[in-house]
N, CA, C and O atoms as a DFTB+ gen file, in Angstrom:
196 C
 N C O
     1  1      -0.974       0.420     -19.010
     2  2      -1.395      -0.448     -17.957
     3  2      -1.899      -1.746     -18.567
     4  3      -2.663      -1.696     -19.530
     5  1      -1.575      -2.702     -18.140
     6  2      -1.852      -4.192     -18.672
     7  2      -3.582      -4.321     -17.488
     8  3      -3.921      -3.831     -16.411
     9  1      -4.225      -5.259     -18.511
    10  2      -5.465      -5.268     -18.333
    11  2      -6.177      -6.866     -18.471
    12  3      -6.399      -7.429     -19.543
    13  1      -6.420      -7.334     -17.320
    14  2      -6.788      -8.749     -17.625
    15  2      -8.302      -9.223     -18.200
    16  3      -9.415      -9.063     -17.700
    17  1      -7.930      -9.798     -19.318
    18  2      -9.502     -10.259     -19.887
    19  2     -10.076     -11.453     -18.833
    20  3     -11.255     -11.763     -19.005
    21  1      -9.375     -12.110     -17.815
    22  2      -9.302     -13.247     -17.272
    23  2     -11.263     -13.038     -17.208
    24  3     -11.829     -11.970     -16.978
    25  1     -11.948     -14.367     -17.482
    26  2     -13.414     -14.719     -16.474
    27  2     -13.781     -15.420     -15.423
    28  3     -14.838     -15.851     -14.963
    29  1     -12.438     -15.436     -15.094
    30  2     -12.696     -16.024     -13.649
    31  2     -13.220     -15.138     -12.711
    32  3     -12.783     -13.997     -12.561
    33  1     -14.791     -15.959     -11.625
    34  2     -15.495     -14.905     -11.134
    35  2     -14.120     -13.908     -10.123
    36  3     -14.372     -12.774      -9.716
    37  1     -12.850     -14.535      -9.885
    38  2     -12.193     -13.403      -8.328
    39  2     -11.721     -12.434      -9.356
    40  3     -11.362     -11.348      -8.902
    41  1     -11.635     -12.622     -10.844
    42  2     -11.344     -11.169     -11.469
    43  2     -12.513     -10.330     -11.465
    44  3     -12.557      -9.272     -10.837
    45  1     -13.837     -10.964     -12.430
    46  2     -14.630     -10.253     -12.798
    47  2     -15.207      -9.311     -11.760
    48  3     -15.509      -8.120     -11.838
    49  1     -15.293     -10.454     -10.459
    50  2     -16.377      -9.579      -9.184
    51  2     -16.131      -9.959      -7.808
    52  3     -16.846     -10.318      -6.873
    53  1     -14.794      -9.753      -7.995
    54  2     -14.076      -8.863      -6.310
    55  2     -13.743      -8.048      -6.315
    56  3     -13.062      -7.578      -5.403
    57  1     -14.063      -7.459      -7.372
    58  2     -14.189      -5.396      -6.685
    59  2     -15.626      -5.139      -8.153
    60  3     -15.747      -5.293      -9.369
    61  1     -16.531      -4.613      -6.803
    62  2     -17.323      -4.148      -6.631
    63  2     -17.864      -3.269      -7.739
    64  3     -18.767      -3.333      -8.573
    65  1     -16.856      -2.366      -7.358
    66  2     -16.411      -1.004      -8.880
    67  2     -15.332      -1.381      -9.372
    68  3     -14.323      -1.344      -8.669
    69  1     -15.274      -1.816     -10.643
    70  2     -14.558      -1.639     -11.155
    71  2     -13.376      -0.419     -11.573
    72  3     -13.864       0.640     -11.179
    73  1     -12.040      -0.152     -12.201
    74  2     -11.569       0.915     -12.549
    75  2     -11.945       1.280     -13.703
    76  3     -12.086       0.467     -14.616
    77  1     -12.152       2.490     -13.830
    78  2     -13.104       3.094     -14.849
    79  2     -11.723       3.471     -15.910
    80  3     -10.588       3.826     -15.591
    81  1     -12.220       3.277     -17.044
    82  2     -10.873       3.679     -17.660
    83  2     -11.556       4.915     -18.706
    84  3     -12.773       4.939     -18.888
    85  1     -10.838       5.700     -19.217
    86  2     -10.527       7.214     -19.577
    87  2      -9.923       7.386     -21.064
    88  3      -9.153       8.336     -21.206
    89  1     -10.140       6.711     -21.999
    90  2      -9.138       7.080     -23.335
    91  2      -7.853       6.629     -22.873
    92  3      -6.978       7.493     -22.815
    93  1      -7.488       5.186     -22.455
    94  2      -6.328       4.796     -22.072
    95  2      -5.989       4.871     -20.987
    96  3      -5.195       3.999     -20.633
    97  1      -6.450       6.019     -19.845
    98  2      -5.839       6.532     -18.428
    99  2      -6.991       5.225     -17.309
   100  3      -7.801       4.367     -17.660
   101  1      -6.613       5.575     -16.242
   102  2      -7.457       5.031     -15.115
   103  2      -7.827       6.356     -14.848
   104  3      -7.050       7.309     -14.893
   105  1      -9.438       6.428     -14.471
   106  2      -9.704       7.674     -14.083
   107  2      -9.655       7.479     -12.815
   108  3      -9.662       6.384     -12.253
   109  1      -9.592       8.779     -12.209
   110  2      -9.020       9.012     -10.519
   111  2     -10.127       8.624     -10.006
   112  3     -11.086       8.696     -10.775
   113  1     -10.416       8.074      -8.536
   114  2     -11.879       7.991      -7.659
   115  2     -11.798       9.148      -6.432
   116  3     -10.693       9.544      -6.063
   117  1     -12.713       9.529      -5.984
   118  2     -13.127      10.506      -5.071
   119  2     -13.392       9.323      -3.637
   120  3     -13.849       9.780      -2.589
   121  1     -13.098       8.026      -3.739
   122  2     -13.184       7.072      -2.808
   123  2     -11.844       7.013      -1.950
   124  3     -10.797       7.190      -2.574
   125  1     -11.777       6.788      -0.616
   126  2     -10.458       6.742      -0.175
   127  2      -9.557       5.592      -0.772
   128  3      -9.647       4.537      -1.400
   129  1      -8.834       6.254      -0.320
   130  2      -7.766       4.658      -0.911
   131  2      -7.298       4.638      -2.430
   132  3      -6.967       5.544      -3.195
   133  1      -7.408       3.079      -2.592
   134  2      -7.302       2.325      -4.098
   135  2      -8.639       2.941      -4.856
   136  3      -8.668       3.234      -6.051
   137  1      -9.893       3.100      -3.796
   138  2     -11.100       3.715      -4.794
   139  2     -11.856       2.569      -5.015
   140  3     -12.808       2.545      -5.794
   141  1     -11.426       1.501      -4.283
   142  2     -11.859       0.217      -4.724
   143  2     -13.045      -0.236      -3.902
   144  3     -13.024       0.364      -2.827
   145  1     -13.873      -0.904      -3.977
   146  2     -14.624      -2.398      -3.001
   147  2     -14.340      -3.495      -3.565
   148  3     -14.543      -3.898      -4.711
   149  1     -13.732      -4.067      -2.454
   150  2     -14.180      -5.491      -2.165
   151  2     -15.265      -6.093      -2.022
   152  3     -16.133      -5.698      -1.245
   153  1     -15.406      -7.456      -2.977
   154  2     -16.509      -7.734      -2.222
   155  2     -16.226      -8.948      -1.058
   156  3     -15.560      -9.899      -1.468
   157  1     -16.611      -8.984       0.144
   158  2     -16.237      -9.697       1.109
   159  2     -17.163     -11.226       0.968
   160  3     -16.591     -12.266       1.293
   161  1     -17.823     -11.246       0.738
   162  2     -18.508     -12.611       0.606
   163  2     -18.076     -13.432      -1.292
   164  3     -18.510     -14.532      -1.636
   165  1     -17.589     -12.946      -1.778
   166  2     -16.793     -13.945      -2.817
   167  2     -15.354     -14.234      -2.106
   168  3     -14.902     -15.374      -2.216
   169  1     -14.530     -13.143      -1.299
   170  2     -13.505     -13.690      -0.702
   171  2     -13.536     -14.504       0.717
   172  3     -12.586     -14.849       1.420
   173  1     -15.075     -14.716       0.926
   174  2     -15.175     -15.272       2.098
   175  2     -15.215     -17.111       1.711
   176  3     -14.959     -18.146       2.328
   177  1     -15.744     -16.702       0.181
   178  2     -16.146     -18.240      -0.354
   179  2     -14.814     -18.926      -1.034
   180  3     -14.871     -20.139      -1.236
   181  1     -13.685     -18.254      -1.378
   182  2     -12.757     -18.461      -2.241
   183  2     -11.568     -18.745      -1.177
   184  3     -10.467     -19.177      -1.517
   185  1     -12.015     -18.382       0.432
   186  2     -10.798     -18.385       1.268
   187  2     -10.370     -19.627       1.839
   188  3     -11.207     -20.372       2.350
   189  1      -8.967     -19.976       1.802
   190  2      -8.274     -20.834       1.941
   191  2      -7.630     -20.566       3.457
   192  3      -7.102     -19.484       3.713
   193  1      -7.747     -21.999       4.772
   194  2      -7.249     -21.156       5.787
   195  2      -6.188     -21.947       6.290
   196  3      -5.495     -21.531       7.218
């Protein structure tokens, strides 16, 4: 899996939790979905309409 060093804040912290990684793997989440959060107020500030 390719993995972005990017520091731009919409990489670092628009999701919430990050993916946890495992000795190379993505570990699975017990969260529905992607397992992910958003955070809604950096994409509220970054949104283009």
């Amino acid at each position: 899996m390719e993995f972005s060093q990017s520091s731009s804040p919409l990489f670092t912290s628009l999701v919430k939790n990050q993916l946890q990684f495992d000795n190379g793997y993505v570990a699975v989440s017990d969260a529905l979905g992607l397992g992910i959060e958003l955070d809604e107020e950096l994409i509220a500030k970054y949104r283009v309409n």
